[in-house]
N, C-alpha and C positions, 0 to 999 in steps of 0.2 A: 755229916753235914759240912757244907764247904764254907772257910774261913773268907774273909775279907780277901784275903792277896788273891787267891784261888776263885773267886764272885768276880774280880775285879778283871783276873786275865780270861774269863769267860766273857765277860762282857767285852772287853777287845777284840776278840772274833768275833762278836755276833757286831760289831758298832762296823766293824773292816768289811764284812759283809755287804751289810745295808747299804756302807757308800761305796763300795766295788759295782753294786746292783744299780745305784742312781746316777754314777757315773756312766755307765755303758747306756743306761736306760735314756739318760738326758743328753750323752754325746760328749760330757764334759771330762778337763780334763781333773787331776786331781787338785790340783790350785784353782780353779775355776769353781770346781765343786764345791771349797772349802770355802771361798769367798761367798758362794752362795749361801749357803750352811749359816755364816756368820751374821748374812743381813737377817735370814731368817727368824735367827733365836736374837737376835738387836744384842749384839755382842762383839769385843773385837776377834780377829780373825783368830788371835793366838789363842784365844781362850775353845778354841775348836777343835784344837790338836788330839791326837789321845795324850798324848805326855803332859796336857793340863789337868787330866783326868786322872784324881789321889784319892775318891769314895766312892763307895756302890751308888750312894742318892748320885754324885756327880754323874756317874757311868750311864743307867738308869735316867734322867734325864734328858744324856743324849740321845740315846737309843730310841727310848720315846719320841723325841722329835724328829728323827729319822724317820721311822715307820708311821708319824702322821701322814711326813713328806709322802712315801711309798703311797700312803691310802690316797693320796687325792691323788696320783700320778695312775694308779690301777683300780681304786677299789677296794682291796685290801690292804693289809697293816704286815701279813705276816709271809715271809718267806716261806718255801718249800723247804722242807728239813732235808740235811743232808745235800742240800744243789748247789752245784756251783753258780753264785749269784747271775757273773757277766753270762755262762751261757742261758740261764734263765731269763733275765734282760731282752738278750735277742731274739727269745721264741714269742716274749710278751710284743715284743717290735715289730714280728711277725717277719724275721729277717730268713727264717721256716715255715713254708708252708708244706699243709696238708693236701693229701687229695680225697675231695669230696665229692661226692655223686650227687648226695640230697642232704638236707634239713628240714623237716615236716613235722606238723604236729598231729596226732589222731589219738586213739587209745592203745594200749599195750594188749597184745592180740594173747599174750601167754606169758606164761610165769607167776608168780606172786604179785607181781600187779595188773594181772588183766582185769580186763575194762578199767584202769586206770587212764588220764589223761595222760600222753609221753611224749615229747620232742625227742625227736630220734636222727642219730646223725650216723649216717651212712658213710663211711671210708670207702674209697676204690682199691682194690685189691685183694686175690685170697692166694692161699698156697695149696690148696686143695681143688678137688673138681670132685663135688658127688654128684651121683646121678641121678639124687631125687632135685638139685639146687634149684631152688624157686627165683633166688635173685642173679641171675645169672648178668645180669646186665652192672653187676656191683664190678666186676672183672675183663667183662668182657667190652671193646666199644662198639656201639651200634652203629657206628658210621664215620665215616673219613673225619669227623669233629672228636673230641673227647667228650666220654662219655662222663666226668669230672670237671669241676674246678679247682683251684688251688687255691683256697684259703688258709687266712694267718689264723693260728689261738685265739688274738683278740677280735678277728673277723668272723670267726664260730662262735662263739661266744657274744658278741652282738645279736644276732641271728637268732640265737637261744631265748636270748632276752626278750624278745619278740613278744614270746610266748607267756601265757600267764600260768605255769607249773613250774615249781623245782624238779622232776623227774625227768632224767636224761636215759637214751637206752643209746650206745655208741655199738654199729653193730659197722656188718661189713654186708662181702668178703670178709675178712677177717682184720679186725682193728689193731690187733698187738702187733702183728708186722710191721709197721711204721715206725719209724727211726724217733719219731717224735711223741709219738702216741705218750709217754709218760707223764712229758710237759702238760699237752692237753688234758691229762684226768687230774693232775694238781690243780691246776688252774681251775677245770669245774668244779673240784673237790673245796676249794677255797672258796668261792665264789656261794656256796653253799647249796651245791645242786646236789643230788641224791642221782646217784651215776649206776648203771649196770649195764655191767661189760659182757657183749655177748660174743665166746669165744669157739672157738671150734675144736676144743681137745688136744691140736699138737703143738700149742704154743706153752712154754711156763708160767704158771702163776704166780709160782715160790717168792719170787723178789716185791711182789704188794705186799705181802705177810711177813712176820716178826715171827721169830722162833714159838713163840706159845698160840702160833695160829691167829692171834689177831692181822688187823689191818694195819699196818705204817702207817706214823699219824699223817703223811702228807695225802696219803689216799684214805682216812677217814669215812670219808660220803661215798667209797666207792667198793660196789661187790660186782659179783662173775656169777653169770650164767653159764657153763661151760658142759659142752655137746660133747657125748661118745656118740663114735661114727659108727653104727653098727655094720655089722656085714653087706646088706643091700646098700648102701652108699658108695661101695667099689673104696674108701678112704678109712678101714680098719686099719690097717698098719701104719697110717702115720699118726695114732693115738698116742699120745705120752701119757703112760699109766700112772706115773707122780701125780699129776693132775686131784686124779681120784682116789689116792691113798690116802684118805683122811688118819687113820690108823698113825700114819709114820709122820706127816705134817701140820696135824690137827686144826686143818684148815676148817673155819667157821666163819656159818653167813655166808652159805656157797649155798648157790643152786645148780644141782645138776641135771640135764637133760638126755634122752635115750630117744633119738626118733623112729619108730620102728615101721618095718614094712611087713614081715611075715615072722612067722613062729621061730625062726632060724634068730632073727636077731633079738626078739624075748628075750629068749635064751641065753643071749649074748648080755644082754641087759641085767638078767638075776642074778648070771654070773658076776658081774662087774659089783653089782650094788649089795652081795651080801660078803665078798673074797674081799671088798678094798673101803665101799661106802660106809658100810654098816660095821665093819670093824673098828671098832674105837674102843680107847680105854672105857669102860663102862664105872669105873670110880667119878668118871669126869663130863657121861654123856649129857648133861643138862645144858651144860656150856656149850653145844658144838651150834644147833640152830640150822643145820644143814635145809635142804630140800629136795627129794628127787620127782621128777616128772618123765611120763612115759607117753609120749605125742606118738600121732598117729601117721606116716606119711600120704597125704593127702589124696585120697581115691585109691589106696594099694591093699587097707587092710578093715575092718569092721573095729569101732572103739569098743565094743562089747567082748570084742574078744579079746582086748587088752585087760578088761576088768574080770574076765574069767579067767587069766594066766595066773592074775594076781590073787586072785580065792584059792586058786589051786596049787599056787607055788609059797604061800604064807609070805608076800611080800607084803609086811606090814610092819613097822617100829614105830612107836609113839615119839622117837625123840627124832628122829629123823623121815617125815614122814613119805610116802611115794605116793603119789597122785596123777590120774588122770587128765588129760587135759586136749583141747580142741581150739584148733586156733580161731580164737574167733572173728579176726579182720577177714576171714575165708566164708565167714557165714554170711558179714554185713557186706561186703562188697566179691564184685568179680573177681575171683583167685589169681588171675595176673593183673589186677590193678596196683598202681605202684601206687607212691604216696600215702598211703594209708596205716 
């Protein structure tokens, strides 16, 4: 348990923070800031200092009045853990933008929330080229225009708000590639959206999760969907097999996806899901909450014959379970209709 001196020089980082964060945020400088500070809590200037601050209730106090400040400035009260306040300042300023293709609302076509309501926000750009890709226009531009916009964090997140669901799906091309993409799942993550990341296997996960496989409290609201490319995708080898070593990073609250086209990448799939999935300490499997899903690629192969692989190969674990699935915005509308 930490003492008073130790409470107290905690609290001077976290108070150094908040107004490093309102400073940059509101453009002011440090004297500027402190004068404001001052009229706010109806106090002389001096008493704003840290060096007039001698107790926790003092320290505590400030801090508090800080993070009101914060809230009516963003919304929230609470900084992202671990971020350097000024660069976080500038992404909420939107002094970084992204690039966006779409923002839409419809249902969640697969995973654990289909036929759920989702605002789903599309990134341009992937690192990959498979050759079943349905969103090929996430990458590619369709014309002498951009096939994107550049919006700030807090201009996606308007957009979002539109919409009457906390369920966000950030997909792409591939979303982790972006320089900023972090900022933006704090920020949903704070704002209290319920985020799922749909990722494509060669990027790392490792850095959202905490040694014991949970999530970092700054991403919280946020989980991964994350694709093995199987064989017919042509994009097997830029797989990073960490991804799906549950075993070695006891990653939990992952969903994993297999899309497959013929028997060749089955195969590829049992392999993966019982060599790295399905290995886990089993003192501890109650805790993991994993999911795997085995999607069909669209007109290549029979879903029946996905659920006979699976009779015949015992892919079956109660704590982890694997399940069939069909995309179903391919049922309710034209397979190349966007938006949806």
């Amino acid at each position: 348990m930490m003492n008073e001196k130790q409470h107290l020089n905690q609290l001077y980082v976290l108070i150094g923070k908040y107004r490093i964060f309102l400073m940059k945020y509101l453009g002011l400088t440090r004297v500027e800031l402190l004068e404001e500070f001052s009229k706010r809590l109806n106090v002389p200037e001096a008493e704003v200092h840290l060096k007039t601050i001698k107790t926790v209730e003092q320290g505590n106090k400030m801090l508090s009045a800080l993070k009101d400040w914060k809230q009516e400035l963003t919304g929230v009260r609470r900084l992202p853990y671990k971020v350097n306040p000024r660069d976080y300042a500038k992404k909420l300023l939107g002094e970084f933008k992204m690039k966006v293709v779409e923002i839409f609302n419809s249902i969640d076509g697969e995973g654990k929330r289909a036929g759920e309501l989702t605002t789903f926000i599309r990134l341009y750009g992937c690192n990959l080229r498979c050759d079943y890709c349905d969103t090929k226009y996430s990458y590619e531009q369709e014309n002498e225009d951009k096939s994107y916009k550049e919006l700030s964090i807090t201009e996606i997140i308007q957009e979002c708000e539109k919409y009457k669901t906390k369920n966000i799906t950030l997909t792409g091309g591939e979303p982790l590639i972006h320089l900023d993409v972090d900022y933006l799942l704090r920020a949903l993550s704070e704002k209290g959206f319920n985020v799922n990341v749909e990722t494509n296997g060669s990027v790392s996960i490792k850095k959202y999760f905490n040694f014991n496989g949970t999530p970092k409290d700054e991403y919280e609201n946020v989980w991964f969907t994350v694709d093995y490319k199987c064989p017919s995708s042509g994009m097997e080898n830029k797989m990073l097999i960490d991804n799906f070593d549950v075993d070695k990073y006891s990653f939990k609250n992952v969903v994993y996806k297999f899309v497959v086209g013929n028997r060749q990448d089955l195969e590829k799939a049992a392999d993966i899901i019982k060599n790295f999935i399905f290995k886990i300490d089993y003192s501890k499997r109650y805790l993991y909450h994993n999911i795997v899903y085995l999607s069909p690629v669209f007109g290549e192969i029979e879903p029946k014959e996905i659920v006979e692989f699976l009779q015949d190969n015992d892919l079956y674990n109660e704590y982890t379970p694997v399940r069939v699935q069909l995309q179903l915005h391919k049922f309710i509308w034209p397979v190349d209709q966007r938006g949806v």
